[in-house]
C-alpha positions in Angstrom: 17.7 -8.1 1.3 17.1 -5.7 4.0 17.2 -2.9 1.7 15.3 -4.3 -0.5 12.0 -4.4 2.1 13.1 -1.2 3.0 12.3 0.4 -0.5 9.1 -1.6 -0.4 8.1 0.3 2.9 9.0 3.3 1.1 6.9 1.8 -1.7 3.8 1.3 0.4 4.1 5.1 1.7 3.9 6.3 -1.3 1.5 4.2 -2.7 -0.9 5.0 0.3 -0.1 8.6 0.2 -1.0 8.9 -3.4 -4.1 7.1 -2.5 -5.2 9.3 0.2 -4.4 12.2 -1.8 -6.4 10.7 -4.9 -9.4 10.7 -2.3 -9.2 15.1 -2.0 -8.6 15.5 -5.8 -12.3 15.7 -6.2 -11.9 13.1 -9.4 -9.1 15.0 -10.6 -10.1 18.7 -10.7 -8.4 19.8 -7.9 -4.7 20.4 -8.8 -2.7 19.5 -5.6 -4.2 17.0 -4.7 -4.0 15.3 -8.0 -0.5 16.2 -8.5 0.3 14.7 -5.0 -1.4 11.5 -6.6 0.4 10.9 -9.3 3.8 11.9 -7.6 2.6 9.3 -4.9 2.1 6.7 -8.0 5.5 7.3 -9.4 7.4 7.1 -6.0 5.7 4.2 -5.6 6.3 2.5 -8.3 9.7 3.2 -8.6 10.6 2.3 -5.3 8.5 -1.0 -5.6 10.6 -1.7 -9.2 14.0 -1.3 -7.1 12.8 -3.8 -4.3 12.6 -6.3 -7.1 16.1 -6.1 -7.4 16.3 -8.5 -4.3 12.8 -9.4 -3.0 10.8 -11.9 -5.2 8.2 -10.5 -7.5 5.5 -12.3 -5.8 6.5 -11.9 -2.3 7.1 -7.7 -2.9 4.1 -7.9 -4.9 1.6 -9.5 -2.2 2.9 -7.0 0.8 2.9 -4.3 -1.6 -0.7 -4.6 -2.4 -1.9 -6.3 0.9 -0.2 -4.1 3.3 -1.2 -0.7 0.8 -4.8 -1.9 0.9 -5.4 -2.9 4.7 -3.4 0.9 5.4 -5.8 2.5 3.0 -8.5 0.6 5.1 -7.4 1.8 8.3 -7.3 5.6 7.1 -10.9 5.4 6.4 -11.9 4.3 8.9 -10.0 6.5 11.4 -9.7 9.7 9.3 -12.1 9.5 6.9 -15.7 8.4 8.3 -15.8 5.0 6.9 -17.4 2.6 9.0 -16.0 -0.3 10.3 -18.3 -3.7 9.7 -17.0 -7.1 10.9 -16.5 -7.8 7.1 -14.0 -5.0 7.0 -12.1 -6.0 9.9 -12.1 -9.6 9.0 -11.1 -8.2 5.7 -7.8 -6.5 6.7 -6.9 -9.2 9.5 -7.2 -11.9 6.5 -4.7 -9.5 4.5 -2.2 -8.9 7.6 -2.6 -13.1 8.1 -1.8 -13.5 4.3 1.5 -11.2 4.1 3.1 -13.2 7.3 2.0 -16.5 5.9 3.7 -15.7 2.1 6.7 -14.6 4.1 7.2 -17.5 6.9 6.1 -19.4 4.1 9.4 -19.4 2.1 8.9 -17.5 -0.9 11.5 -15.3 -1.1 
């Protein structure tokens, strides 16, 4: 099981390192930057279909997306220019509250 949230670490990496590099490919015209993207993607998403191996769908699913999303956030905010609003941090606390809930919650 350990492994398993392991690769979904890896997963999230990937996943928010093919996101930030989606943000310089300029909509896809600039090549290493999209290239970066979709090798992000694919990492990703293989990574996140090994963790299924031994985490719940649901449970890999929700920290895969939560966790990727409030980590996107956070990079815009810090290193991009994005402004922070109270909606935005309520936002991402909700999401961080949500992925400890669904795993103290059981549903594993």
């Amino acid at each position: 099981m350990r492994m398993g949230y392991l690769l979904l670490l890896g997963a999230i990496a990937a996943e928010v390192g093919g996101t930030t590099a989606m943000k310089y490919s300029d909509g896809f015209s600039k090549l290493w930057p999209s290239v970066l993207t979709l090798l992000g993607y694919l990492i990703s998403f293989w990574l996140l279909a090994q963790t299924l191996k031994t985490v719940s769908v649901a449970t890999a699913y929700a920290i895969w997306s939560g966790v990727g999303t409030a980590a996107i956030a956070t990079i815009g905010i810090l290193f991009l220019g994005e402004g922070m609003t109270v909606a935005k941090a309520a936002g991402i606390a909700l999401i961080i509250i949500g992925v400890v809930v669904l795993n103290l919650g059981g549903a594993h």
